[in-house]
C-alpha positions, -999 to +999 in steps of 0.1 A: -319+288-210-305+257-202-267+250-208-247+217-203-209+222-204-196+186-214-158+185-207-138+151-203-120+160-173-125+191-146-092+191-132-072+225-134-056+234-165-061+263-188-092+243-211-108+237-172-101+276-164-119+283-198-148+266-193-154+272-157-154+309-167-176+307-192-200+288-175-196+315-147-202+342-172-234+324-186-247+315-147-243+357-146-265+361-171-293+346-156-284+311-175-291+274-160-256+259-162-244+223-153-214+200-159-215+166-174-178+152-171-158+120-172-139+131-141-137+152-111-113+151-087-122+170-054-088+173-041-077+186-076-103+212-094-112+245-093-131+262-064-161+263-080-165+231-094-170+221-056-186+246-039-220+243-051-217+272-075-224+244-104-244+211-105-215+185-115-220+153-125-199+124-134-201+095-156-181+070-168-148+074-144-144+033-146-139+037-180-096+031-186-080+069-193-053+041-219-045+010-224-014-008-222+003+026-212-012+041-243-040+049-268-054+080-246-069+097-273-089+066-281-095+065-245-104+098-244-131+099-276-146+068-253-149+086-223-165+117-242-190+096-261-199+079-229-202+112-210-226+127-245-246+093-244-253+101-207-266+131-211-289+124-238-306+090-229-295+088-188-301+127-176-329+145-167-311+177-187-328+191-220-307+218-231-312+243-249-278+248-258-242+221-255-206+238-246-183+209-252-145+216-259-111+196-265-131+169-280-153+171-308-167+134-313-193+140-292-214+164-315-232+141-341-247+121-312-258+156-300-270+165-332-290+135-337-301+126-305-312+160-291-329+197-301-299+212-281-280+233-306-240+227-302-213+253-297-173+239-297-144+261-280-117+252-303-084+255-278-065+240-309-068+212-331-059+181-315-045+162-347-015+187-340-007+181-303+008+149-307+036+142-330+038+110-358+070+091-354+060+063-368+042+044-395+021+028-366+012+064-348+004+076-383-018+048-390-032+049-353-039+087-359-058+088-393-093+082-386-090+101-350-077+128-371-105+125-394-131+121-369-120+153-352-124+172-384-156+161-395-172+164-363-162+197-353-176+213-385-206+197-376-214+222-346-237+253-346-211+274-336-173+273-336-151+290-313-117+300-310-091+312-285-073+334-300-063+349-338-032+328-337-054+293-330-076+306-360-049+305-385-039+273-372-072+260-374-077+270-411-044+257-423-055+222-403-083+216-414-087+225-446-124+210-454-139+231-429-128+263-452-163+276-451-165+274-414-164+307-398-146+304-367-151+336-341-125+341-319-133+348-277-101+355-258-105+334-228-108+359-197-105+357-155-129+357-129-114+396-118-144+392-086-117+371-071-083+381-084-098+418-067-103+399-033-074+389-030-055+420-044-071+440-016-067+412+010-031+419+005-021+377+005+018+374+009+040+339+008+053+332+046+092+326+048+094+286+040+079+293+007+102+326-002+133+337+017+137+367+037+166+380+016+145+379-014+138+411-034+137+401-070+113+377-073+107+358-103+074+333-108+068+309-135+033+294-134+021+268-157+014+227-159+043+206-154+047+193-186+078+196-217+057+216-240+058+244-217+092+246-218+102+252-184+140+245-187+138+283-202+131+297-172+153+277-148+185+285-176+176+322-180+180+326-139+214+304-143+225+331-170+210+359-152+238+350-118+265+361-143+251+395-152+240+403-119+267+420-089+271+398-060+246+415-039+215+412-065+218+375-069+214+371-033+183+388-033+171+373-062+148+341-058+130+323-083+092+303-080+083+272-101+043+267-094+027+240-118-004+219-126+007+188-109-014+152-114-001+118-098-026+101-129+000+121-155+034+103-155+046+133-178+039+157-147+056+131-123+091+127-149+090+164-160+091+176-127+117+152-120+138+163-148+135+199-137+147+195-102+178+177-120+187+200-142+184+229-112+205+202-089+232+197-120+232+236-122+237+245-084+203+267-082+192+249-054+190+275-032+172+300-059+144+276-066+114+268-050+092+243-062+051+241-063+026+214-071-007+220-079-010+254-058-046+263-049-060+299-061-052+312-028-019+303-031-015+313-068-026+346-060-001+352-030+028+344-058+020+369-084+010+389-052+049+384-043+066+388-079+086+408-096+078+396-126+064+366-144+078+343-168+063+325-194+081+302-215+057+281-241+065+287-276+037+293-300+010+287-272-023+292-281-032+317-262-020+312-223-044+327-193-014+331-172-002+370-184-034+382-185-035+370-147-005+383-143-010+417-158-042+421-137-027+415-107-002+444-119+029+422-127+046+425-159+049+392-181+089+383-200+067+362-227+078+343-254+071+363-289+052+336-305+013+323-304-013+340-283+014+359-256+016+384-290-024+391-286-019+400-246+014+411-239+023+451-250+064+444-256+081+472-239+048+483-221+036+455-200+060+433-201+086+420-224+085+399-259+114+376-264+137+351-278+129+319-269+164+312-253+176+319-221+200+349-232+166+366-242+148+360-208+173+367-190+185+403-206+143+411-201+150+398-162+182+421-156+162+449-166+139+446-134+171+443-112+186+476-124+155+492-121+133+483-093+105+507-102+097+490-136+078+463-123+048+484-105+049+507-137+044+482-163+021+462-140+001+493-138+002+495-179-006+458-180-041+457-153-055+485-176-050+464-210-069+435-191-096+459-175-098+478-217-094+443-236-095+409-217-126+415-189-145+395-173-181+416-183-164+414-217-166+381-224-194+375-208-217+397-229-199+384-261-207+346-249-243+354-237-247+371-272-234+343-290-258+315-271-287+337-278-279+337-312-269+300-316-305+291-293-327+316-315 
């Protein structure tokens, strides 16, 4: 069959790791797969979003991303509709089957404009990832809010990432209560992670220091929901339960999703080299922008362990990356971390505060041989529960369903 992935913006972020996998699982099935998207940056995307694996196409990049330094979403649901009008009266695509996510507006025109039959990845509901502080943003987010709710009940199909985002989706949108929602754990490419596992990729000295033993990696978008001041405080409390010698071999990585376009990516990282100048950690913190895969995979490569400090995210790809590359993931124990990380087994459940992290981080100073054995325990939870051939039977299964 033919499927069209309609996505507003194929940079690299979890929602672009999602969809890129799935449209890699589908392409293994024997699937016709293409993009439509609003934009795609070469110099900041995924491999295959550039390599010819996929046929990407872009439309609508002149449209404004806000206006007067705000109104993205409204932005946004124009830059979708534009991208859905494209395909239906512009393209020469006549799908079979639609795999839009993040933004749901674009499935009436779908629905009324084509025989293609719709299925929405549900990352989480939208109305609840930006806040209401005032009369004005209240009255700014109603109909958006509404709009979302009554379009995504209007797909074939719903999909979710995780149990947690379930639950949240029910209590959100409560009109959809007859919905079923079925929930695919998002998964990882393992073709690649196993290339470079066995090509043995390792960080040269001006990205790591010689001295460093205990190596601790955070890996996730620059940006204040993902609470990275957790990590960078756990390692300052960490220096006062550690001997001398330890905290001179211990080193700690910051790698995140970095766009120029994003101001909250250029401020937050900002802020974050700040608060590690204001707390002396200079020397203990390297920072990353926007790493490449290669370069992602020579860190958890390098690690000790990994840290991963959103609360109540809604599911998070990173420790399930983590755990297949064999490193154990200090998680906090809220949202989807719960569904993938085995507390005590493959990693460790915590507090979110930095006394928590950073009583889970001694643990892999006092006992170097923890990390290879719960990174053993956590690559055969992702091989049992989280693969690649996984998901992509469940996905194929569900668009053969959703197509019959």
């Amino acid at each position: 069959m033919q499927v069209v992935f309609l996505h507003p913006d194929l940079g690299i972020g979890g929602a672009e790791r999602l969809v890129v996998d799935a449209a890699l699982a589908l392409k293994s099935k024997g699937h016709r797969v293409s993009f439509i998207t609003a934009h795609h940056d070469r110099a900041h995307c995924f491999e295959e979003t550039k390599d010819g694996t996929f046929s990407i196409n872009v439309a609508g990049d002149w449209l404004p991303r806000k206006i007067m330094g705000g109104f993205h979403a409204v932005c946004a649901y124009i830059r979708m509709i534009y991208i859905t009008l494209y395909l239906v009266f512009a393209s020469s695509f006549k799908p079979d089957v639609v795999f839009c996510d993040q933004i749901s507006v674009c499935i009436p025109i779908i629905r009324l404009a084509s025989r293609a039959k719709v299925v929405f990845y549900c990352h989480y509901p939208d109305k609840l990832l930006t806040g209401r502080e005032s009369w004005m943003k209240w009255l700014y987010r109603k109909p958006l809010d509404w709009m979302e709710e009554r379009t995504t009940g209007m797909a074939h199909f719903v999909l979710v990432n995780s149990h947690f985002t379930a639950r949240i989706f029910r209590g959100a949108f409560t009109s959809l209560k007859d919905i079923e929602t079925h929930v695919l754990h998002p998964t990882i490419n393992s073709t690649t992670f196993d290339k470079a596992m066995n090509s043995r990729l390792r960080l040269n000295n001006s990205t790591l220091p010689s001295t460093a033993k205990y190596i601790f990696l955070s890996i996730n978008r620059y940006e204040r929901k993902k609470n990275l001041e957790l990590a960078i405080k756990a390692l300052d409390t960490l220096r006062d339960r550690v001997s001398h010698d330890d905290w001179g071999m211990t080193h700690f990585l910051m790698a995140g999703g970095y766009d120029e376009r994003v101001s909250e990516n250029v401020n937050h990282h900002k802020e974050l080299v700040r608060l590690v100048e204001n707390l002396k950690l200079q020397s203990k913190i390297t920072f990353l922008r926007s790493v490449t895969s290669t370069q992602k995979m020579a860190l958890l490569s390098s690690s000790t362990a990994v840290l991963y400090t959103p609360s109540n995210e809604h599911f998070g790809i990173v420790p399930v990356e983590a755990m297949y590359m064999k490193k154990p993931v200090i998680g906090v124990n809220s949202g989807g971390p719960k569904e993938t990380i085995l507390d005590g087994i493959t990693g460790f459940l915590c507090k979110g505060d930095a006394e928590s992290f950073a009583d889970a981080m001694l643990r892999f100073v006092k006992d170097p041989t923890l990390s290879a054995k719960m990174g053993a325990a956590g690559r055969e939870r992702v091989k049992n529960n989280f693969s690649f051939e996984k998901f992509a039977t469940t996905l194929n299964g569900i668009i053969q369903s959703v197509a019959s």
